[in-house]
LOMARTI-279285 format. One record per residue (C-alpha): residue in one letter; x, y, z; residue number from 1. Coordinates in Angstrom, 2 decimals. Each point is the difference from the previous one (the first is absolute). Layout:
# residues N
- type, east, north, up, seq
- a, X, Y, Z, NUM
...
//
This chain:
# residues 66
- type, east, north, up, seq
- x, 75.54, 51.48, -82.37, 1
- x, 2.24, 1.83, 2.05, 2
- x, 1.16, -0.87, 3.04, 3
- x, 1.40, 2.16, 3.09, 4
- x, 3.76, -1.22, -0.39, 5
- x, 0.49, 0.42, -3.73, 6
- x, 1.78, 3.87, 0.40, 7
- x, 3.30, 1.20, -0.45, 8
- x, -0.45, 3.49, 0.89, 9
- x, -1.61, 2.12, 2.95, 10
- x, -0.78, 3.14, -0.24, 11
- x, -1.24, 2.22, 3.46, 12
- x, -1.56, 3.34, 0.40, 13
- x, -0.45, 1.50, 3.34, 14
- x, -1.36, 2.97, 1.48, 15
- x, -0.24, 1.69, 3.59, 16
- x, -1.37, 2.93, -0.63, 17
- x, -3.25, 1.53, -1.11, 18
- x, 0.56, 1.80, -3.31, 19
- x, 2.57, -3.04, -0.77, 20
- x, -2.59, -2.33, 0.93, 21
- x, -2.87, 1.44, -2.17, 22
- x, 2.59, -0.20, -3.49, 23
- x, 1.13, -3.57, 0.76, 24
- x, -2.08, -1.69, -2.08, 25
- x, 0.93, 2.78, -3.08, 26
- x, 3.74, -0.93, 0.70, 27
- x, -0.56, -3.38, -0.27, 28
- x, -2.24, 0.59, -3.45, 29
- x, 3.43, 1.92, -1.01, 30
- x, 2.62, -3.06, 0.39, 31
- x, -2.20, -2.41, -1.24, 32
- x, -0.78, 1.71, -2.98, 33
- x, 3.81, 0.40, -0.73, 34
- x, 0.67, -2.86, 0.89, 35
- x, -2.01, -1.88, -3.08, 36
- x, 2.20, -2.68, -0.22, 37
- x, -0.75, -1.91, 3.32, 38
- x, -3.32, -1.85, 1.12, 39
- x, -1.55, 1.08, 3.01, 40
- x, -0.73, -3.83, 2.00, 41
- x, -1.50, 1.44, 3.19, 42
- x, -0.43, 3.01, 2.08, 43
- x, 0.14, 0.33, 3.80, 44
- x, -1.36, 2.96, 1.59, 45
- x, 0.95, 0.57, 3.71, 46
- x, -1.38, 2.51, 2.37, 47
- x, 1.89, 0.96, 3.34, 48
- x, -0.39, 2.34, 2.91, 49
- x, 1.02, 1.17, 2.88, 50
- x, -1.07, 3.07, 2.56, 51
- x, 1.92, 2.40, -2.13, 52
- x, 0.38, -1.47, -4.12, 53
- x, -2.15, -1.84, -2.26, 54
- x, 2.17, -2.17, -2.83, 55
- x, -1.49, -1.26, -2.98, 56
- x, 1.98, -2.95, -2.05, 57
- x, -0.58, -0.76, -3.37, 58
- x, 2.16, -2.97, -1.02, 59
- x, 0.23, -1.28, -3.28, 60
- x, 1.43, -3.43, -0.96, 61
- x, 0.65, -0.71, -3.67, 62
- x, 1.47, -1.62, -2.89, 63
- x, 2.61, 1.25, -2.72, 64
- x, 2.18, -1.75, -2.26, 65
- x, 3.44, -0.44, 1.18, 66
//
């Protein structure tokens, strides 16, 4: 089992605008499959707004050896 705390590594992805927004989740595909080596532990998405901007956060938390 894995638990919360047991990271040494975070990772975020963020995004304001539309067209950024809508290839977030391809970016984050991207690092994590060049980044083989670590071991994804959780992920944390986060939405925000505001009259003007919409932010998406995708954060990952994760494992490699040191």
């Amino acid at each position: 089992m894995t638990i919360i705390n047991d990271f040494n590594g975070v990772k975020i992805f963020s995004a304001t605008m539309a067209q950024e927004r809508e290839h977030l989740g391809e970016k984050v595909t991207d690092w994590i499959r060049s980044h083989s080596e670590v071991e994804i532990v959780n992920t944390i998405v986060t939405q925000s707004s505001d009259e003007a901007f919409h932010c998406i956060a995708i954060t990952l938390f994760f494992r490699e050896q040191l």
